[in-house]
N, C-alpha and C positions, 0 to 999 in steps of 0.2 A: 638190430642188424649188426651182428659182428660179422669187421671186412678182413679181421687179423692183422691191421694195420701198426696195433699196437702190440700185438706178440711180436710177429716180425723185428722191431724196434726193440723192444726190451723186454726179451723173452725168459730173464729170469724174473719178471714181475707179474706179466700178465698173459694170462691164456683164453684162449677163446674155447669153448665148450663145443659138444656137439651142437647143442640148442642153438647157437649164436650168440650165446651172454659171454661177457670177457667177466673175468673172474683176477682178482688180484691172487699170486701164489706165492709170491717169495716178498720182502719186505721192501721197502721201497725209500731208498737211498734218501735221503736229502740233498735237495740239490746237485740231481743225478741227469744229467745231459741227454742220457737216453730215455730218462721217461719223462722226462721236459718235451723232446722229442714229438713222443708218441703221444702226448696228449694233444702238441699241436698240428700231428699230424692226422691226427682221428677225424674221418672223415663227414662223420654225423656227430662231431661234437660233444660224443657220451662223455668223454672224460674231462674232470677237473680237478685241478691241481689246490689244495688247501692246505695252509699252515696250522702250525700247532695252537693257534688260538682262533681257530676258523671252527 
């Protein structure tokens, strides 16, 4: 279920498709506020934030 919760937020990263799949489109900052954000504002908890030795 994409709610666009997370475009809305940081819409230079992720998009929601027609289908409803959010899809990552632009790179994804390190320790970027807004998709810090978006992940904890995802409403069905799809997204997860992991570091570079994860």
């Amino acid at each position: 279920m994409g709610t666009g919760a997370c475009e809305y937020t940081a819409p230079d990263v992720f998009e929601v498709g027609d289908e409803g799949v959010v899809k990552i489109i632009g790179p994804v900052p390190e320790d970027d506020k807004k998709v810090r954000d978006a992940v904890a504002e995802c409403p069905v908890g799809a997204l997860k934030l992991l570091g570079p030795d994860d």
